[in-house]
BARO-541423 format. One record per residue (C-alpha): residue number from 1; residue in three letters; x, y, z. Coordinates in steps of 0.05 Angstrom, whole numbers. Layout:
REM BARO-541423
NODE   num   residu        x        y        z
NODE   NUM      ALA        X        Y        Z
...
//
This chain:
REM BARO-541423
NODE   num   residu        x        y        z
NODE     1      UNK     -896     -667        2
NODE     2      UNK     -833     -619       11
NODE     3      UNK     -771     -623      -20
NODE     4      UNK     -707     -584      -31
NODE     5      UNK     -662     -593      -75
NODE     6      UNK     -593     -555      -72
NODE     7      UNK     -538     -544     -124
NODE     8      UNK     -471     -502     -132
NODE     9      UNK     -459     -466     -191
NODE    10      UNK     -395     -427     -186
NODE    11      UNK     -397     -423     -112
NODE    12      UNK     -463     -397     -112
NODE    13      UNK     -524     -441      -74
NODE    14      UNK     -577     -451     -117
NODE    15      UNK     -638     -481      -70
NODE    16      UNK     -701     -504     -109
NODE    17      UNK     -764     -516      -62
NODE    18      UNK     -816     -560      -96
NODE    19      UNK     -884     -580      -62
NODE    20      UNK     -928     -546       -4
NODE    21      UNK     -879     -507       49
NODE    22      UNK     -925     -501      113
NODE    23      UNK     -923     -492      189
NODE    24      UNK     -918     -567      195
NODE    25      UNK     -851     -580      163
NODE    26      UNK     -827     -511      165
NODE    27      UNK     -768     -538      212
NODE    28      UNK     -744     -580      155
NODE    29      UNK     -738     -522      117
NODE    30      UNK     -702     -486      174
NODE    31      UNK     -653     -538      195
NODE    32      UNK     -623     -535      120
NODE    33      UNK     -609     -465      129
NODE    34      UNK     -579     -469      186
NODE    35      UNK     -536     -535      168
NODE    36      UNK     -519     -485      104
NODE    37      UNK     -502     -424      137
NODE    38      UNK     -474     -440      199
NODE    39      UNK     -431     -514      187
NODE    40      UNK     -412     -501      105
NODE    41      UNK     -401     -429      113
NODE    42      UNK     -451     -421       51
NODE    43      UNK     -456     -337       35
NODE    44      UNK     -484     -337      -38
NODE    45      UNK     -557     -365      -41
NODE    46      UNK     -611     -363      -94
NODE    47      UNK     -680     -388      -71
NODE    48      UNK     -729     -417     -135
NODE    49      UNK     -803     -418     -104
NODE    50      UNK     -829     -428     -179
NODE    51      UNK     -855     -496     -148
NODE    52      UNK     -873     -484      -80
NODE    53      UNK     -938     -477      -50
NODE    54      UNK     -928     -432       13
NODE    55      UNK     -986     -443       65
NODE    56      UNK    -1010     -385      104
NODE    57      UNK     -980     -343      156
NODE    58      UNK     -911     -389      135
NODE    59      UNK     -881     -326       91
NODE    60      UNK     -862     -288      157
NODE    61      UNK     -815     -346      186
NODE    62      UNK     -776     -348      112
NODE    63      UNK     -773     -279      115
NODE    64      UNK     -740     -285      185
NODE    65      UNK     -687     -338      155
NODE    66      UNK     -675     -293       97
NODE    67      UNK     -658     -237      141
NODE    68      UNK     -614     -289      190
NODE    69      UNK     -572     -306      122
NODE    70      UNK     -563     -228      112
NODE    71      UNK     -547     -218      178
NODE    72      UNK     -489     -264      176
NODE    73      UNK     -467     -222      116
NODE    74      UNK     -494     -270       62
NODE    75      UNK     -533     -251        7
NODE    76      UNK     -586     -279      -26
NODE    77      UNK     -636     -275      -96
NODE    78      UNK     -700     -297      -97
NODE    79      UNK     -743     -321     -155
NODE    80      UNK     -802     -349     -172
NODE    81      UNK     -853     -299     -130
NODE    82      UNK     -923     -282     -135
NODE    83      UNK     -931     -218     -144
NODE    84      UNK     -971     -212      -72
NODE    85      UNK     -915     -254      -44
NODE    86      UNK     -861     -201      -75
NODE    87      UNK     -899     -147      -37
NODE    88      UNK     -887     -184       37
NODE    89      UNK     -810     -185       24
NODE    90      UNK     -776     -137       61
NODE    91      UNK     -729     -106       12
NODE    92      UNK     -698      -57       53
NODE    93      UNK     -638      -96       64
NODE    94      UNK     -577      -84       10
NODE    95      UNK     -557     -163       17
NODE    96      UNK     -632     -179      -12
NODE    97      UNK     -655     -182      -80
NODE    98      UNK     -715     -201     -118
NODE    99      UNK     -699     -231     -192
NODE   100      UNK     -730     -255     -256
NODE   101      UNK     -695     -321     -255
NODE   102      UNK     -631     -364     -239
NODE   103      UNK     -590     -336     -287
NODE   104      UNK     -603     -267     -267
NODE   105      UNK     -582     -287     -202
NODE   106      UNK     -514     -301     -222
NODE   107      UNK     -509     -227     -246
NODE   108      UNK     -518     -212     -177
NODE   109      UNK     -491     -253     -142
NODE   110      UNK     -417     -251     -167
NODE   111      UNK     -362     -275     -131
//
């Protein structure tokens, strides 16, 4: 089962994703992005995969609404990697960061 659960710490969107993320109910995933991004206006996120599962071939289509959130001049921390899943992020983009936990985030993420 697949779950998200969102809070706001000072006006920064903390996401945590807890169970098995696959093709299957990838769109769940997706349309509480988009809800995020495009009807709240949400800028600052911070994704916690520390208890996610991520199927196969399902890391390319995050990494396509990672770089969607940049693209609308968001930015956003991620935590809670592999160290094989750190290597398929695409850090080239300024507006992306990989970090060591939450609370790191908020270093970075500074409104």
């Amino acid at each position: 089962m697949f779950k998200i659960i969102t809070t706001v710490n000072q006006g920064i969107l903390f996401i945590r994703l807890q169970g098995k993320l696959s093709c299957e109910n990838f769109s769940e995933f997706a349309d509480e992005i988009n809800y995020l991004l495009y009807n709240q206006g949400i800028s600052y996120f911070v994704f916690n995969f520390d208890d996610l599962d991520i199927g196969k071939n399902i890391f390319s289509k995050i990494q396509n609404k990672l770089i969607e959130i940049c693209l609308t001049s968001g930015k956003v921390a991620l935590c809670g990697l592999s160290k094989e899943e750190i290597k398929k992020v695409n850090l080239r983009n300024d507006n992306l960061k990989i970090v060591s936990s939450e609370i790191e985030a908020l270093n970075y993420l500074h409104i």
